[in-house]
N, C-alpha and C positions, 0 to 999 in steps of 0.2 A: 398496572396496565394489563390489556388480554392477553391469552395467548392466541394470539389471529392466528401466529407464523406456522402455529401447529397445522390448521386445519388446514393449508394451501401444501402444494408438493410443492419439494426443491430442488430444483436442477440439479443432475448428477452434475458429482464430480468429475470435469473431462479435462483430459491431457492434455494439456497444449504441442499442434504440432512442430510448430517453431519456437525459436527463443521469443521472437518479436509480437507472436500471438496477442498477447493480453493487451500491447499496445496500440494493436491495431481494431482490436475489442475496445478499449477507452477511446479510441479517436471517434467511432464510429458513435458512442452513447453519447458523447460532448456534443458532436454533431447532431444526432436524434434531439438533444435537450436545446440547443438552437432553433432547431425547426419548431419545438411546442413553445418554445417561447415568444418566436416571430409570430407563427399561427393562433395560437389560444389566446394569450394577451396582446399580443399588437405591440411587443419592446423590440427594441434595438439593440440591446445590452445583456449580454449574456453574463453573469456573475459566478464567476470559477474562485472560491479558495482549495488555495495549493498550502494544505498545512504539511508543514514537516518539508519547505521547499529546497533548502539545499539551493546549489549553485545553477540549477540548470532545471531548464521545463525540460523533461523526457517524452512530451507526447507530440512534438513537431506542432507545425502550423493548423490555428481554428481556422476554419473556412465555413461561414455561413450566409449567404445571400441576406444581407438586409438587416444582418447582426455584426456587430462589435464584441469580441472577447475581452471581459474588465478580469483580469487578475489581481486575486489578492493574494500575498504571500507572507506567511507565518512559519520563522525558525526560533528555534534558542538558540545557535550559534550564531551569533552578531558576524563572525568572523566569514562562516559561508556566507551569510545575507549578503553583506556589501560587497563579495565577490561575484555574487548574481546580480549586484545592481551596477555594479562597476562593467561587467564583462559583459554582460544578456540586455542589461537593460530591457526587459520586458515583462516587467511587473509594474500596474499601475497601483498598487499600496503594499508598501512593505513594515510587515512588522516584527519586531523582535519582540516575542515572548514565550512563556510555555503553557506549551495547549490546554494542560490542563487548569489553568487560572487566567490566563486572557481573556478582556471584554470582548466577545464577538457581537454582531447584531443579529437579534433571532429572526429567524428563515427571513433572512437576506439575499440568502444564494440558492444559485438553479445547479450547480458541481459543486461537490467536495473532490479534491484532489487527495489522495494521503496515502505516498509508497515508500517503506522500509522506515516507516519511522515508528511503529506501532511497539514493535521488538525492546524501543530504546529507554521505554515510558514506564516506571513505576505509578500506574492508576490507569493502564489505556482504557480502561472502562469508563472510567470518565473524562477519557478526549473522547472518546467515539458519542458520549453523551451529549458534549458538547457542539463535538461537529452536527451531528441530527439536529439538536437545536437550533443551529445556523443555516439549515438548509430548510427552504422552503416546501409545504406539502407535496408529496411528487417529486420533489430534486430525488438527483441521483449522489451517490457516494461510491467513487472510484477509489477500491484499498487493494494494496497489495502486500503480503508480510508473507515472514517465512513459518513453517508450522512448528509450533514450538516438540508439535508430538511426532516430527518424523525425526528421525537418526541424525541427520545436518540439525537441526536445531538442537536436538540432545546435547550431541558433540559442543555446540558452538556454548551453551549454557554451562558447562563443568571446565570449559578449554581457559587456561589463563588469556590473557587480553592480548599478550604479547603473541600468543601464535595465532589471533584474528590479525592481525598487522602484519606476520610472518606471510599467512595466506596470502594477504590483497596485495600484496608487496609480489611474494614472489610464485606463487602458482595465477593468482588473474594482472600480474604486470602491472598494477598501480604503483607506479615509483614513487607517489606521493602520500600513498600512504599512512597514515598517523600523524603526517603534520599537523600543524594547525590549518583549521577549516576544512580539512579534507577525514573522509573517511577511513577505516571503519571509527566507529564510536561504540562505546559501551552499551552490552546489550544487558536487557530483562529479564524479556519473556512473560508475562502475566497469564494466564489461564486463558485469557479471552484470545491470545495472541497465537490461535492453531484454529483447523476446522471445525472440529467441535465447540471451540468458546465461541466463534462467531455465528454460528447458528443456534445458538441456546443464547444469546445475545441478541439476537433480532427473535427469536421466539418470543422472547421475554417484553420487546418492545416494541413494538407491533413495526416492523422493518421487513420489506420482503426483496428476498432472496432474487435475484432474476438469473443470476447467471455465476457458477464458478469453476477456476479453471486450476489447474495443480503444473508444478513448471520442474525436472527433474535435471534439465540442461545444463546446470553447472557441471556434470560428470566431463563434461567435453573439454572444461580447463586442463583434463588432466593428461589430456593426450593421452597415448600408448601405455599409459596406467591408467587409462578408466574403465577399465572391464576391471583389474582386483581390485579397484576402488569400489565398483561398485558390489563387486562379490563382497566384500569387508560390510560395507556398510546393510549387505541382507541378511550378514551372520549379523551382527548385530543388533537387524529388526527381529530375528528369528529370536534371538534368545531374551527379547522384551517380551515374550508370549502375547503379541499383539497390544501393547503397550504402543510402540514405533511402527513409523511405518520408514521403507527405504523405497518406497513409490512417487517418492515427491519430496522436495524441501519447500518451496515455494507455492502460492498460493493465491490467487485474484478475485475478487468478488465485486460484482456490479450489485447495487445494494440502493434499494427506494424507499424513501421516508413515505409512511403513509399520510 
Protein backbone atom coordinates (compact mmCIF):
# COMPACT_ATOMS: atom_id res chain seq x y z
CA UNK A 1 0.00 0.00 0.00
CA UNK A 2 1.16 3.88 -0.25
CA UNK A 3 2.00 6.04 2.13
CA UNK A 4 -0.84 8.60 1.22
CA UNK A 5 -1.28 9.20 5.24
CA UNK A 6 2.19 10.79 5.15
CA UNK A 7 1.64 13.48 2.67
CA UNK A 8 -1.82 14.74 4.47
CA UNK A 9 -1.48 16.63 8.09
CA UNK A 10 -2.98 15.07 11.06
CA UNK A 11 -5.06 16.65 13.46
CA UNK A 12 -3.26 17.56 16.67
CA UNK A 13 -3.72 15.86 19.52
CA UNK A 14 -6.57 17.73 21.63
CA UNK A 15 -7.59 17.29 25.20
CA UNK A 16 -10.91 16.55 25.73
CA UNK A 17 -12.74 19.06 27.70
CA UNK A 18 -15.17 16.80 29.39
CA UNK A 19 -15.26 13.14 30.11
CA UNK A 20 -18.18 12.86 27.77
CA UNK A 21 -16.26 14.69 24.87
CA UNK A 22 -15.46 11.86 22.48
CA UNK A 23 -19.03 10.64 22.79
CA UNK A 24 -20.49 13.34 21.82
CA UNK A 25 -17.73 13.66 18.80
CA UNK A 26 -18.94 9.83 17.75
CA UNK A 27 -22.70 10.92 17.92
CA UNK A 28 -22.07 13.69 15.77
CA UNK A 29 -19.74 11.43 12.92
CA UNK A 30 -22.74 8.50 13.03
CA UNK A 31 -24.97 11.31 12.42
CA UNK A 32 -22.60 13.07 9.48
CA UNK A 33 -22.37 9.22 8.05
CA UNK A 34 -26.49 9.08 8.04
CA UNK A 35 -26.91 12.20 6.26
CA UNK A 36 -24.19 10.88 3.16
CA UNK A 37 -25.85 7.95 3.24
CA UNK A 38 -29.56 9.36 2.91
CA UNK A 39 -28.01 12.16 0.36
CA UNK A 40 -25.16 10.34 -1.82
CA UNK A 41 -26.89 7.07 -2.32
CA UNK A 42 -30.58 7.30 -1.59
CA UNK A 43 -30.56 4.21 1.45
CA UNK A 44 -32.59 4.09 4.45
CA UNK A 45 -30.28 1.93 6.29
CA UNK A 46 -27.36 3.02 7.95
CA UNK A 47 -25.00 0.07 8.80
CA UNK A 48 -23.10 0.30 12.26
CA UNK A 49 -20.87 -2.69 13.48
CA UNK A 50 -20.28 -2.31 17.20
CA UNK A 51 -17.29 -4.83 17.47
CA UNK A 52 -16.06 -5.56 20.84
CA UNK A 53 -19.82 -4.70 21.95
CA UNK A 54 -20.09 -5.70 25.44
CA UNK A 55 -23.59 -5.22 27.29
CA UNK A 56 -24.39 -1.75 26.30
CA UNK A 57 -24.41 0.79 23.06
CA UNK A 58 -22.46 3.85 24.90
CA UNK A 59 -23.34 6.36 22.26
CA UNK A 60 -27.23 6.99 23.13
CA UNK A 61 -29.92 7.18 20.45
CA UNK A 62 -29.16 7.42 16.21
CA UNK A 63 -31.50 10.05 15.09
CA UNK A 64 -31.47 10.43 11.27
CA UNK A 65 -34.37 11.73 9.23
CA UNK A 66 -35.20 9.19 6.67
CA UNK A 67 -32.57 6.54 8.01
CA UNK A 68 -32.89 3.50 10.14
CA UNK A 69 -29.73 2.53 12.45
CA UNK A 70 -28.94 -1.62 11.63
CA UNK A 71 -26.60 -2.61 14.33
CA UNK A 72 -24.37 -5.37 14.13
CA UNK A 73 -22.74 -6.66 17.28
CA UNK A 74 -19.52 -8.73 17.71
CA UNK A 75 -18.16 -9.94 21.19
CA UNK A 76 -16.12 -13.07 22.32
CA UNK A 77 -17.82 -13.03 25.49
CA UNK A 78 -20.99 -15.16 24.82
CA UNK A 79 -21.72 -14.32 28.35
CA UNK A 80 -21.83 -10.24 27.90
CA UNK A 81 -23.64 -10.66 24.34
CA UNK A 82 -26.83 -12.39 25.76
CA UNK A 83 -26.86 -9.87 28.49
CA UNK A 84 -27.10 -7.03 25.86
CA UNK A 85 -29.65 -9.02 24.00
CA UNK A 86 -31.47 -9.92 27.08
CA UNK A 87 -31.34 -6.36 28.87
CA UNK A 88 -30.86 -3.74 25.54
CA UNK A 89 -32.31 -5.50 23.21
CA UNK A 90 -31.01 -3.21 20.50
CA UNK A 91 -28.90 -5.15 18.32
CA UNK A 92 -30.40 -6.31 15.07
CA UNK A 93 -27.52 -9.17 14.46
CA UNK A 94 -25.54 -10.56 17.18
CA UNK A 95 -22.53 -12.46 16.87
CA UNK A 96 -20.32 -14.27 19.00
CA UNK A 97 -16.85 -14.58 17.73
CA UNK A 98 -13.21 -13.16 17.67
CA UNK A 99 -12.50 -10.38 15.56
CA UNK A 100 -9.68 -11.45 14.55
CA UNK A 101 -11.13 -14.70 12.60
CA UNK A 102 -14.83 -13.85 12.07
CA UNK A 103 -16.63 -13.94 8.57
CA UNK A 104 -17.40 -10.24 8.13
CA UNK A 105 -18.83 -9.04 4.85
CA UNK A 106 -16.40 -6.62 2.94
CA UNK A 107 -17.42 -3.01 3.13
CA UNK A 108 -20.86 -3.72 4.15
CA UNK A 109 -20.83 -1.05 6.60
CA UNK A 110 -21.04 2.80 6.64
CA UNK A 111 -19.58 2.76 11.09
CA UNK A 112 -17.34 0.74 12.62
CA UNK A 113 -17.82 1.01 16.26
CA UNK A 114 -14.79 -0.46 18.49
CA UNK A 115 -14.14 0.99 22.23
CA UNK A 116 -11.85 -0.58 24.88
CA UNK A 117 -11.47 -3.65 23.25
CA UNK A 118 -8.35 -3.13 21.21
CA UNK A 119 -6.13 -3.34 24.63
CA UNK A 120 -7.56 -7.00 25.03
CA UNK A 121 -6.41 -8.47 21.48
CA UNK A 122 -3.33 -10.40 20.82
CA UNK A 123 -3.02 -9.37 16.86
CA UNK A 124 -5.23 -5.99 17.03
CA UNK A 125 -3.52 -5.38 13.89
CA UNK A 126 -5.36 -7.44 12.38
CA UNK A 127 -8.91 -6.76 13.71
CA UNK A 128 -8.29 -3.21 12.70
CA UNK A 129 -7.40 -4.94 9.29
CA UNK A 130 -10.37 -6.58 9.36
CA UNK A 131 -12.61 -3.98 10.44
CA UNK A 132 -11.40 -1.56 7.31
CA UNK A 133 -12.10 -4.41 5.26
CA UNK A 134 -15.81 -4.36 6.35
CA UNK A 135 -16.33 -0.82 6.03
CA UNK A 136 -17.18 0.65 2.96
CA UNK A 137 -14.81 3.33 0.84
CA UNK A 138 -15.45 6.45 3.07
CA UNK A 139 -17.03 4.60 6.12
CA UNK A 140 -15.78 5.93 9.16
CA UNK A 141 -14.18 3.84 12.19
CA UNK A 142 -15.09 5.20 15.68
CA UNK A 143 -11.94 3.75 18.20
CA UNK A 144 -11.20 4.34 21.42
CA UNK A 145 -8.23 2.65 23.55
CA UNK A 146 -6.04 3.58 26.22
CA UNK A 147 -2.32 4.33 25.17
CA UNK A 148 -0.25 1.67 25.69
CA UNK A 149 2.80 4.62 25.92
CA UNK A 150 1.35 6.70 28.66
CA UNK A 151 2.09 5.71 32.49
CA UNK A 152 -1.81 4.38 33.00
CA UNK A 153 -1.10 1.97 30.42
CA UNK A 154 2.44 1.23 31.61
CA UNK A 155 1.13 0.55 34.93
CA UNK A 156 -1.89 -1.34 33.78
CA UNK A 157 0.54 -3.87 31.46
CA UNK A 158 3.21 -5.02 34.50
CA UNK A 159 0.12 -4.74 37.32
CA UNK A 160 -0.99 -8.41 38.25
CA UNK A 161 -4.80 -8.80 37.00
CA UNK A 162 -6.08 -8.93 40.51
CA UNK A 163 -5.21 -5.21 41.20
CA UNK A 164 -7.17 -4.17 37.54
CA UNK A 165 -10.35 -5.92 39.46
CA UNK A 166 -9.08 -4.28 42.76
CA UNK A 167 -9.25 -0.83 40.90
CA UNK A 168 -12.84 -1.12 39.14
CA UNK A 169 -14.08 -2.72 42.13
CA UNK A 170 -12.96 -0.22 44.61
CA UNK A 171 -11.54 3.12 43.34
CA UNK A 172 -14.27 3.51 40.05
CA UNK A 173 -17.28 1.40 42.23
CA UNK A 174 -17.89 -1.31 39.84
CA UNK A 175 -19.29 -4.00 42.50
CA UNK A 176 -19.46 -6.24 39.73
CA UNK A 177 -16.38 -6.32 38.84
CA UNK A 178 -14.65 -9.66 37.55
CA UNK A 179 -17.51 -11.56 37.53
CA UNK A 180 -18.56 -13.21 34.73
CA UNK A 181 -19.63 -11.01 31.83
CA UNK A 182 -18.65 -7.97 33.43
CA UNK A 183 -15.37 -6.28 33.25
CA UNK A 184 -12.16 -5.53 33.48
CA UNK A 185 -10.80 -8.41 31.21
CA UNK A 186 -7.45 -9.27 30.56
CA UNK A 187 -5.29 -6.83 28.94
CA UNK A 188 -2.36 -6.84 25.93
CA UNK A 189 -1.43 -3.95 24.68
CA UNK A 190 0.05 -4.57 21.05
CA UNK A 191 2.22 -1.85 19.68
CA UNK A 192 -0.48 -0.51 17.45
CA UNK A 193 -2.59 -0.02 20.67
CA UNK A 194 -1.04 3.86 21.72
CA UNK A 195 -0.83 7.02 19.33
CA UNK A 196 1.96 6.37 17.79
CA UNK A 197 0.89 2.50 16.44
CA UNK A 198 -2.14 4.02 15.26
CA UNK A 199 -0.83 6.66 13.06
CA UNK A 200 2.03 4.59 11.61
CA UNK A 201 -1.07 2.21 11.12
CA UNK A 202 -3.16 4.34 8.90
CA UNK A 203 0.17 5.72 7.30
CA UNK A 204 0.85 2.39 6.24
CA UNK A 205 -2.63 1.97 4.84
CA UNK A 206 -3.91 4.50 3.33
CA UNK A 207 -6.50 5.50 6.38
CA UNK A 208 -6.92 8.99 7.20
CA UNK A 209 -6.62 10.50 10.31
CA UNK A 210 -9.63 13.16 10.80
CA UNK A 211 -9.68 13.79 14.26
CA UNK A 212 -8.01 12.90 17.71
CA UNK A 213 -8.64 13.34 20.97
CA UNK A 214 -6.48 12.25 24.50
CA UNK A 215 -8.84 11.76 27.67
CA UNK A 216 -6.79 12.30 31.19
CA UNK A 217 -10.09 12.27 33.39
CA UNK A 218 -9.72 9.23 35.18
CA UNK A 219 -7.53 11.21 37.84
CA UNK A 220 -10.99 12.49 39.16
CA UNK A 221 -11.85 8.69 40.61
CA UNK A 222 -9.47 9.61 42.95
CA UNK A 223 -10.89 12.38 44.73
CA UNK A 224 -8.59 14.30 47.16
CA UNK A 225 -5.77 12.10 46.16
CA UNK A 226 -5.62 13.15 42.68
CA UNK A 227 -3.31 15.74 42.64
CA UNK A 228 -0.27 13.07 44.25
CA UNK A 229 -1.70 10.73 41.90
CA UNK A 230 -1.13 12.62 39.57
CA UNK A 231 2.28 14.09 40.84
CA UNK A 232 3.32 10.02 41.07
CA UNK A 233 2.44 9.29 37.79
CA UNK A 234 4.77 12.64 36.22
CA UNK A 235 7.72 11.29 38.23
CA UNK A 236 7.15 8.45 36.62
CA UNK A 237 6.69 9.89 32.93
CA UNK A 238 9.88 11.97 33.97
CA UNK A 239 12.07 9.22 34.66
CA UNK A 240 10.91 7.21 31.23
CA UNK A 241 13.12 10.14 29.45
CA UNK A 242 10.07 10.52 27.16
CA UNK A 243 9.28 7.07 26.87
CA UNK A 244 5.65 7.78 28.86
CA UNK A 245 3.58 10.22 28.72
CA UNK A 246 1.32 11.33 32.07
CA UNK A 247 -0.60 13.70 29.58
CA UNK A 248 -3.27 11.25 28.82
CA UNK A 249 -4.18 7.63 29.30
CA UNK A 250 -6.99 7.48 26.97
CA UNK A 251 -7.37 8.13 23.38
CA UNK A 252 -10.27 8.65 20.38
CA UNK A 253 -9.73 8.73 16.97
CA UNK A 254 -12.26 9.31 14.04
CA UNK A 255 -10.54 7.34 11.44
CA UNK A 256 -11.77 7.15 7.27
CA UNK A 257 -11.29 4.24 5.09
CA UNK A 258 -10.15 5.55 1.69
Amino acid sequence: MSNAQSTRAVPPLRAQPTPEYDTEVFRQRIHEAGVRVRDERGATELRILEAGCGRQWTLGTVEVEGVTPHITGIDADGRSLRMRIDERADLHEAIVGDLRTVELPEAAYDVVFCSWVLEHVSGAEQVLDRLFAALRPGGTLLLRIPDRDSVYGFLTRIAPFGLHVAYKRHVRGRVNAGRPGFGPFPTVYDRVVSYRGVLDYCARNEVEVLQTLSCNHHLRYFGRMSPIVDAGLRTVAAASLGRLTARHNNLAFVLRKS
